[in-house]
C-alpha positions as CSV (number, residue, x, y, z in Angstrom):
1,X,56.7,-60.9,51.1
2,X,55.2,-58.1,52.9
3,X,54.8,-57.6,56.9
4,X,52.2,-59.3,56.9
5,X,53.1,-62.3,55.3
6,X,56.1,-62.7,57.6
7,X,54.2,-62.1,60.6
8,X,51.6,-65.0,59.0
9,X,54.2,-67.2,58.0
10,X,56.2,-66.8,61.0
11,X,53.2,-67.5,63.4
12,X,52.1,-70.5,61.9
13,X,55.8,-71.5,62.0
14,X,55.5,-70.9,66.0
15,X,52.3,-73.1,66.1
16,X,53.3,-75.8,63.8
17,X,56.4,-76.4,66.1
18,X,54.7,-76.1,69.6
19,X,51.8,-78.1,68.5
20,X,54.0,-80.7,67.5
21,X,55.6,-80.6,70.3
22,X,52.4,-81.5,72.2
23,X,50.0,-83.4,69.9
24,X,51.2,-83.5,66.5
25,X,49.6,-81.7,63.5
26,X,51.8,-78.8,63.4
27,X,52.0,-79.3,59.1
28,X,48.4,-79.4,59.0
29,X,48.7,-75.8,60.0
30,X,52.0,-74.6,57.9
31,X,51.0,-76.7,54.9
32,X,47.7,-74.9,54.1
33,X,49.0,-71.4,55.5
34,X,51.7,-71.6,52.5
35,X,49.4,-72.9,49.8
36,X,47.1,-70.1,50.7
37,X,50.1,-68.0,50.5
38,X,50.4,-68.9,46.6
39,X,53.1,-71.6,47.0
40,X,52.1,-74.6,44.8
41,X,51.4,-77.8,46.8
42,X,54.7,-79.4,46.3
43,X,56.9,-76.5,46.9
44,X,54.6,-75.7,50.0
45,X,54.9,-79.2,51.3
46,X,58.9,-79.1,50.3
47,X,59.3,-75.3,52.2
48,X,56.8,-76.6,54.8
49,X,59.2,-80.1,55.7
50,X,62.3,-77.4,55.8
51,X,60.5,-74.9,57.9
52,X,59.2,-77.0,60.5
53,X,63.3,-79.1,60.9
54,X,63.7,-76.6,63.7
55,X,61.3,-77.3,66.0
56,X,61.6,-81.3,66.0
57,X,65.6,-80.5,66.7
58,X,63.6,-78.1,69.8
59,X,61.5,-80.9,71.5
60,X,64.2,-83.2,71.4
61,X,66.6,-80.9,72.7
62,X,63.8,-80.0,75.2
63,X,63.9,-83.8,75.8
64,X,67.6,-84.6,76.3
65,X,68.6,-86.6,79.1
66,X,65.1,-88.7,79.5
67,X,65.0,-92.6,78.6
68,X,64.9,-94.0,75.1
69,X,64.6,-97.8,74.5
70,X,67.6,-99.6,73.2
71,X,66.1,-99.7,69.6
72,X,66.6,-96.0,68.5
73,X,69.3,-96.9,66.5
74,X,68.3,-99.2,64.5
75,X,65.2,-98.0,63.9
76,X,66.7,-94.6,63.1
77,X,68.5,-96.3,60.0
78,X,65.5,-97.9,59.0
79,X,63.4,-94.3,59.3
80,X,66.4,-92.7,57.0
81,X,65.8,-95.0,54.1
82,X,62.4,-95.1,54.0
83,X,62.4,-90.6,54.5
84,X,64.9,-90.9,51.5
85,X,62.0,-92.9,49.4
86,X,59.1,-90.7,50.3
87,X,61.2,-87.5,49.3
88,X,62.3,-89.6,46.1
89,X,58.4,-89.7,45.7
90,X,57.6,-86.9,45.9
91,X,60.3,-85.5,43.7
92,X,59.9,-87.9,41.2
93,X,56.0,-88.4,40.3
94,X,53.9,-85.7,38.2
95,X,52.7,-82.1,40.5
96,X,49.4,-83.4,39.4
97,X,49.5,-86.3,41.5
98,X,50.5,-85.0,44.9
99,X,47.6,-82.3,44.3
100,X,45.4,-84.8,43.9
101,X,46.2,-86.8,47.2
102,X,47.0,-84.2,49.2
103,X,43.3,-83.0,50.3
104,X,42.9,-86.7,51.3
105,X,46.3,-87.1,53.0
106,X,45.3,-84.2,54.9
107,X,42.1,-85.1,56.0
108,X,43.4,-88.8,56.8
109,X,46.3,-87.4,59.1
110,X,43.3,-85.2,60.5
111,X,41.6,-88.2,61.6
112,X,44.4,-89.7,63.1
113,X,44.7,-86.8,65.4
114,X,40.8,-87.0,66.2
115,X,40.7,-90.3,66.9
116,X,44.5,-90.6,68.7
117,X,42.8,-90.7,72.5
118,X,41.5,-94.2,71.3
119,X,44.8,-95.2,69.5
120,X,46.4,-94.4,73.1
121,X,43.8,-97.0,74.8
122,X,45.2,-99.6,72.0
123,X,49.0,-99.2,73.1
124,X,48.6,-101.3,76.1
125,X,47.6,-104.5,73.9
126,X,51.5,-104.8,73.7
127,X,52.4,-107.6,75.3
128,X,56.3,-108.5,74.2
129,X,57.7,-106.6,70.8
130,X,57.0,-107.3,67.6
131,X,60.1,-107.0,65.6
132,X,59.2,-107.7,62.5
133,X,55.8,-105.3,62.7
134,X,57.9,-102.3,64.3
135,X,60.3,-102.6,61.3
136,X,58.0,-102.8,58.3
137,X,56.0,-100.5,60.0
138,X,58.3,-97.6,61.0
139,X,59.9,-97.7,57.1
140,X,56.2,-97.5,56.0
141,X,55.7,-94.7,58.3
142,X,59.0,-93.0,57.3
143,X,57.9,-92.7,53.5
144,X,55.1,-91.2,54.4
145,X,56.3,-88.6,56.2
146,X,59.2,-88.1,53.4
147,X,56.7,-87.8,51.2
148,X,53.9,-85.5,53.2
149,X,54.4,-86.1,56.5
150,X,51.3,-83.8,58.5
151,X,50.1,-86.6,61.5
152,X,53.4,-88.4,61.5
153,X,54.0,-88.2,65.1
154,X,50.5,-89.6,65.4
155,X,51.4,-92.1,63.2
156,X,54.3,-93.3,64.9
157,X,53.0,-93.4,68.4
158,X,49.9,-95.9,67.7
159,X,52.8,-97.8,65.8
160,X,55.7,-97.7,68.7
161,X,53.1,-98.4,71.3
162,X,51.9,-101.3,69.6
163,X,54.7,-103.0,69.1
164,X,57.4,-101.8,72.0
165,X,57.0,-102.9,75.3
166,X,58.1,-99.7,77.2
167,X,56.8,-97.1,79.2
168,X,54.6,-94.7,77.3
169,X,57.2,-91.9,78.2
170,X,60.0,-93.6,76.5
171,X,57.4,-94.4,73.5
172,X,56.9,-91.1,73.2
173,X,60.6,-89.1,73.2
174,X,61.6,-92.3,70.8
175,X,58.8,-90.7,68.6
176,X,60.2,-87.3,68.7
177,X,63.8,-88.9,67.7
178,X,62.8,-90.6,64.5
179,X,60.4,-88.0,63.7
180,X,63.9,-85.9,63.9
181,X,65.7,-88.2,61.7
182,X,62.6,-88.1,59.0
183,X,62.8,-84.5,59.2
184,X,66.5,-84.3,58.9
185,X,66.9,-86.5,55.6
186,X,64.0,-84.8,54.5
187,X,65.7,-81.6,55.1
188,X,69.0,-82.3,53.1
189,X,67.1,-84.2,50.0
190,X,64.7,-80.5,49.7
191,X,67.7,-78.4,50.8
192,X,69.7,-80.0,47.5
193,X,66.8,-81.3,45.1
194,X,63.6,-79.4,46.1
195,X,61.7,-76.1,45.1
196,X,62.0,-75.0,48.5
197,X,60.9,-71.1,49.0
198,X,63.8,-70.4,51.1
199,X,62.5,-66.9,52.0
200,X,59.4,-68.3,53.4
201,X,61.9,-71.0,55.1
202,X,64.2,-68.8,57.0
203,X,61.3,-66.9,58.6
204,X,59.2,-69.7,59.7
205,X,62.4,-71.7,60.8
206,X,63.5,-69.5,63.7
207,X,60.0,-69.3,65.0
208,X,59.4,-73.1,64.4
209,X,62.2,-73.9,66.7
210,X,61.3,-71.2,69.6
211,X,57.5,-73.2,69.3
212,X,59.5,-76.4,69.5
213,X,61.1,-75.6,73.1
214,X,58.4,-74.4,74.3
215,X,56.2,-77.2,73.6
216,X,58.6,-79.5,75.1
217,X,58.9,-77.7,77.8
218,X,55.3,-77.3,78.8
219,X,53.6,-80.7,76.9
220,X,52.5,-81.7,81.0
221,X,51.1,-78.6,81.6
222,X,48.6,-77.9,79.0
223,X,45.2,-79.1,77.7
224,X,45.9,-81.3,75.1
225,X,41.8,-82.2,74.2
226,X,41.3,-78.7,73.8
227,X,44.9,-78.2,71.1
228,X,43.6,-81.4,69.3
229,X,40.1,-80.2,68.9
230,X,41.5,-77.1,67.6
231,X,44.1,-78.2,65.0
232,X,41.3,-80.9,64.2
233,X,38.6,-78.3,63.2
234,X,41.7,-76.6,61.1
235,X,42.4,-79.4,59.6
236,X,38.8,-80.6,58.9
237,X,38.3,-77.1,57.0
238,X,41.9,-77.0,55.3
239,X,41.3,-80.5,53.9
240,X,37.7,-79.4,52.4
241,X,39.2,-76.0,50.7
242,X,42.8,-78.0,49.0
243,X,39.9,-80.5,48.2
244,X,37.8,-78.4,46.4
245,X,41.2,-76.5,45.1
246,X,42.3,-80.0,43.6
247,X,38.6,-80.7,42.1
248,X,37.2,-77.3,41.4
């Protein structure tokens, strides 16, 4: 890599952290960043997963001390296995295959993000919890985002809102918890078993994490429409080009 790579890298490292930090989508800008880079899509999603570890560890940290409900641990177990399947998956079925669904896993986690104002209006149609829902639910939502992972904290707040009866506050740093512990197995299984580009990794890390804090630190204070329109419009034209990658 030359200065400019590590100065590209290492800013969409920044990004992807903060912007998870406040909306989610932050591998929706790593991911495309590194296969632009010349990475191949599974080694970009692999060094992308690595990369990005930092700056969930950042918002939580930048969370520590407020409420979680009494369910974290159990649903942190559950989110471990079904991160261990989704990195299994990915590991295990042809390069082809993953290049192939990427441009649409992309552009459905894009739409999540688009559409997550409405998902928001849903969460108070919880009225008690729903055990079994939250449970099948979060392990479906945990391979996922073993497997690719961009929108996950999207993914898990429709899901946690649905089916928790909590405040919307604890809904969302139980989110940022078990999107932790996805990221963590996810870590270890690519750390051991994965083409991860470790150069690319250990400059985007640091970067990822100082993005992660901050985010945390300032999700109140900023415009979240405005973030979400952005990394939606990214997202919209990053999903198009791997499309046309995957097809052309």
């Amino acid at each position: 890599m030359d200065v400019g790579d590590v100065v590209l890298m290492g800013g969409a490292g920044f990004v992807g952290g903060f912007v998870n930090s406040i909306a989610g989508g932050g591998s929706l800008l790593l991911f495309p960043t590194l296969v632009a880079g010349g990475l191949g899509t599974v080694a970009a999603n692999v060094t992308n997963s690595v990369a990005l570890w930092p700056g969930y560890l950042g918002n939580v940290a930048a969370l520590r001390g407020s409420s979680r409900p009494s369910s974290v641990t159990s649903l942190a177990v559950v989110s471990a296995v079904g991160a261990a399947a989704g990195c299994a998956l990915l590991l295990l079925t042809p390069t082809r295959v993953f290049s192939v669904a990427v441009p649409f896993l992309v552009l459905g986690a894009t739409a999540l993000l688009a559409f997550q104002p409405r998902l928001r209006e849903l969460l108070g149609a919880a009225h008690g919890d729903h055990r079994v829902k939250l449970y099948a639910g979060m392990l479906a939502g945990a391979v996922y985002g073993g497997y690719f992972g961009g929108g996950l904290g999207v993914i898990l707040m429709a899901l946690l809102g649905l089916t928790l009866s909590a405040p919307l506050a604890e809904v969302n740093v139980l989110k940022g918890t078990l999107q932790l512990v996805v990221a963590t197995v996810s870590l270890v299984v690519f750390a051991l078993l994965g083409p991860v580009h470790w150069a690319i990794a250990l400059v985007v890390a640091p970067s990822s994490l100082a993005g992660g804090v901050l985010g945390g630190r300032l999700a109140r204070r900023l415009s979240e429409p405005v973030l979400r329109v952005a990394v939606v419009g990214f997202g919209v034209l990053a999903g198009v080009w791997l499309g046309i990658r995957a097809f052309g």
